[in-house]
C-alpha positions as CSV (number, residue, x, y, z in Angstrom):
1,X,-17.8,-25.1,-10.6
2,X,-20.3,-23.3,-7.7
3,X,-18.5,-25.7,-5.5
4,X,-15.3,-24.9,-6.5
5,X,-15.7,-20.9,-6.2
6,X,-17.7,-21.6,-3.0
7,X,-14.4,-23.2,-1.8
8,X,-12.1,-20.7,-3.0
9,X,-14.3,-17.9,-1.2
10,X,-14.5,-19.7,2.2
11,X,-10.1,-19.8,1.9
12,X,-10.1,-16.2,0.8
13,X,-11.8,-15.2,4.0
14,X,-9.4,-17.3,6.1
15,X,-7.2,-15.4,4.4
16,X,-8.5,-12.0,4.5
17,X,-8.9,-12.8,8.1
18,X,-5.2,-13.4,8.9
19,X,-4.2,-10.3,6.4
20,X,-6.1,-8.1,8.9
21,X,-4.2,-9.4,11.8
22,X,-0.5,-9.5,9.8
23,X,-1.7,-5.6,8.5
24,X,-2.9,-4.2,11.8
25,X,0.2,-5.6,13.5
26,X,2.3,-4.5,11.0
27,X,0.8,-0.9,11.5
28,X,2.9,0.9,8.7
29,X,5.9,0.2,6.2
30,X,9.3,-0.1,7.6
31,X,9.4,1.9,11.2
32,X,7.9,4.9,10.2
33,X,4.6,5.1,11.5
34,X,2.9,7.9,8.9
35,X,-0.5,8.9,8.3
36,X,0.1,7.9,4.7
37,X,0.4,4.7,5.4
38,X,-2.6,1.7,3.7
39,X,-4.8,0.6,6.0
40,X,-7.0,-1.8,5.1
41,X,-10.6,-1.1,4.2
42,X,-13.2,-2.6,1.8
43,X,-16.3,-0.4,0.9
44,X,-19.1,-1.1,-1.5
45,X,-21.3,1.3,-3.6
46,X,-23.8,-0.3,-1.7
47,X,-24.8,2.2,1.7
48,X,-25.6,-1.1,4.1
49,X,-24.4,-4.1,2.9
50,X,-25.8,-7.1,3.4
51,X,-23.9,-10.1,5.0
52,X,-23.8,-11.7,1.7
53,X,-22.8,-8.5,0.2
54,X,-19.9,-8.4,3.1
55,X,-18.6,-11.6,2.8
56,X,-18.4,-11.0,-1.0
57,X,-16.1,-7.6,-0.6
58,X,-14.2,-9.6,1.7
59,X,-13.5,-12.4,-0.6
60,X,-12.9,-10.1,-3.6
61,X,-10.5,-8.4,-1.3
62,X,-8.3,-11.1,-0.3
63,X,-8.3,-12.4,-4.1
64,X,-7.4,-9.0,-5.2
65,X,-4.1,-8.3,-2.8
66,X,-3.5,-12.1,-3.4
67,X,-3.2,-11.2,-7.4
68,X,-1.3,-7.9,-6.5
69,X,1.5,-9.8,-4.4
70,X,2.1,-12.2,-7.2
71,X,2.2,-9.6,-9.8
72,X,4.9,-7.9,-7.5
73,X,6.6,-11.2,-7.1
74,X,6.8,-12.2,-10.4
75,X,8.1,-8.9,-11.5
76,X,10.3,-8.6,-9.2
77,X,11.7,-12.2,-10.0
78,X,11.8,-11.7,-14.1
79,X,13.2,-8.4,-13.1
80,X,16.4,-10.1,-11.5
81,X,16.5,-12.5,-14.0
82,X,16.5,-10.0,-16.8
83,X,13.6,-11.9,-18.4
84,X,11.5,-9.6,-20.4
85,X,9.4,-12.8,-21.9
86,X,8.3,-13.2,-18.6
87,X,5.0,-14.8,-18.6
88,X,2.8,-12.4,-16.0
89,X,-0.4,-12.4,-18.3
90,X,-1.7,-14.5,-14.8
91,X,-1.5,-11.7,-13.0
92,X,-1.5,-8.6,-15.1
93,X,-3.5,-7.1,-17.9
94,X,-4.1,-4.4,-20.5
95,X,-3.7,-1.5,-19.9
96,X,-0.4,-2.4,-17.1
97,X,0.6,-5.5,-19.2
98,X,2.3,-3.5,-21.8
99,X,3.6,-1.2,-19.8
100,X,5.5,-3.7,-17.5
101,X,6.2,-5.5,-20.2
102,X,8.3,-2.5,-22.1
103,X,9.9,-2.1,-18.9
104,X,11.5,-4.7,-18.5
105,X,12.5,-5.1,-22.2
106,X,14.0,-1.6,-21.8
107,X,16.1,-2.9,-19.0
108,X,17.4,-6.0,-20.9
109,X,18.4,-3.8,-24.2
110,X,20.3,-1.8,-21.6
111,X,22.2,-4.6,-20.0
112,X,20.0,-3.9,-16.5
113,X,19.0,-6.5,-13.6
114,X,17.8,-5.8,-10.5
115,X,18.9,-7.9,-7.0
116,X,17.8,-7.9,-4.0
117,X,13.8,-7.7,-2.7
118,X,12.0,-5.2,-2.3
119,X,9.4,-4.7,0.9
120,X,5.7,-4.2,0.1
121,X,2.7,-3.7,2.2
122,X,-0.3,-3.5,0.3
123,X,-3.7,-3.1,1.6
124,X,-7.3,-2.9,-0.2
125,X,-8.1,0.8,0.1
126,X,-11.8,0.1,-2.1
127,X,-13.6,-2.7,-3.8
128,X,-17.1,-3.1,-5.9
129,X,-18.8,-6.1,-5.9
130,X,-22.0,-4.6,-6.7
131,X,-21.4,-4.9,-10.3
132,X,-19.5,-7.2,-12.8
133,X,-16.9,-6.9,-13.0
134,X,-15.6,-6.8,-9.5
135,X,-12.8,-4.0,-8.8
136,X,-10.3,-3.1,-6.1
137,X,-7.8,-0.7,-5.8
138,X,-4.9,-1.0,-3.2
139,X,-2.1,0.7,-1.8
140,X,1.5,0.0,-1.4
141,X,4.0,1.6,0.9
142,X,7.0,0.0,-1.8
143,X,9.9,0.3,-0.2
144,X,13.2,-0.3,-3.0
145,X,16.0,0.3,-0.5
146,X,17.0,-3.1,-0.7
147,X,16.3,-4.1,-4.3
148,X,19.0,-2.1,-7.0
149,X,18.8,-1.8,-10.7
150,X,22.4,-2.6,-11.2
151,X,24.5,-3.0,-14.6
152,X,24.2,-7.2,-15.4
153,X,28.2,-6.7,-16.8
154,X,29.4,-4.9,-13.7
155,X,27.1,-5.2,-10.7
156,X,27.1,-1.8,-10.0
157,X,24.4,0.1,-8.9
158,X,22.7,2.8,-11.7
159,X,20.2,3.8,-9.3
160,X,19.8,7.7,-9.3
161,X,21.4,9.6,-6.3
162,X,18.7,10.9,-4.0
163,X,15.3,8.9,-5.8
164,X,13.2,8.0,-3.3
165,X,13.2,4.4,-2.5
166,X,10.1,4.7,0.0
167,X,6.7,5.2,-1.9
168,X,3.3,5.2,-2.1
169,X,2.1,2.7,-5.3
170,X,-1.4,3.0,-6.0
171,X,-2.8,-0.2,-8.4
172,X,-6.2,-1.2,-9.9
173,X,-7.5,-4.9,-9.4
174,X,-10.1,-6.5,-11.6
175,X,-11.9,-10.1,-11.3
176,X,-12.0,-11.4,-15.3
177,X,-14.1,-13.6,-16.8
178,X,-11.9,-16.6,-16.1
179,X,-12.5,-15.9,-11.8
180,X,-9.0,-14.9,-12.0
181,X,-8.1,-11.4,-10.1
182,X,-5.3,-9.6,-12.4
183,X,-3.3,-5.9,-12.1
184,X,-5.2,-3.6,-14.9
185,X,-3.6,-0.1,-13.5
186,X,-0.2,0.3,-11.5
187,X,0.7,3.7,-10.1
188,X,4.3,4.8,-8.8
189,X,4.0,7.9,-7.0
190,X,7.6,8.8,-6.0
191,X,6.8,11.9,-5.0
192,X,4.4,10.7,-2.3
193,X,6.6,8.9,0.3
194,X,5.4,6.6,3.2
């Protein structure tokens, strides 16, 4: 098992490594360039951390975006399938779970799919690793302009006439028991756009 996590750590710092380079290239969602958009960061409570204490926030960063992309991607996928039994307990928990879940039953009993993908750059704005359980939050510049909520019997878009499609999402991260990194909180804040 101590071999095992060691491993996973060790990848999630090659990957944390390559996010920082993909994110600081990126600089932004879309073209704009606005001072609302994520950068990435990863703090402690801790004032000095040690290198151990470093390499852990960075590990429990990666993990944490990691579980936030496939909790966007498997939404997004049972979304445009119209499946509300989708399983995304792997990526997702209470209090969110629910919440997503109802969504997308709401969306089936009204005959709704959505196509197209939506673009997403995330970035850890905070995580604690100086006390179980780990946490992270991170923020999205969620940009909908190419993914539609249309009617499955028509395929015409039922998307509201001037909703934003350009906004900041704000989520919550937690490492479980199981060393799996799942979604507790997701925020949509429409009216802050990026």
């Amino acid at each position: 098992m101590t071999a095992t996590v060691s491993r996973i750590r060790r990848a999630d710092v090659r990957v944390t490594a390559w996010l920082a380079v993909i994110v600081a290239g990126v600089a932004g969602c879309g073209n704009d360039k606005s001072d609302a958009t994520p950068s990435p960061t990863t703090s402690s409570s801790s004032a000095a951390p040690s290198s151990t204490a470093g390499a852990e926030n960075t590990a429990a960063s990666a993990a944490a975006l990691a579980a936030y992309r496939n909790y966007v991607r498997a939404y997004v996928t049972a979304s445009n399938k119209g499946d509300y039994n989708a399983k995304l307990d792997r990526f997702v928990a209470d209090p969110a779970l629910p919440t997503v879940r109802q969504d997308l039953l709401i969306k089936f009993q009204q005959g709704l799919i959505t196509e197209g993908e939506p673009s997403s750059t995330p970035a850890v704005r905070s995580v604690d690793t100086s006390r179980r359980p780990f946490t992270a939050e991170i923020e999205d510049c969620f940009d909908t302009g190419t993914w539609d909520v249309v009617s499955k019997k028509t395929g015409r878009s039922v998307r509201t006439e001037g909703q934003a499609t350009r906004y900041v999402v704000t989520a919550k991260a937690e490492l479980f028991d199981d060393g799996q990194w799942r979604i507790r909180e997701v925020n949509a804040q429409r009216e802050r756009p990026c």
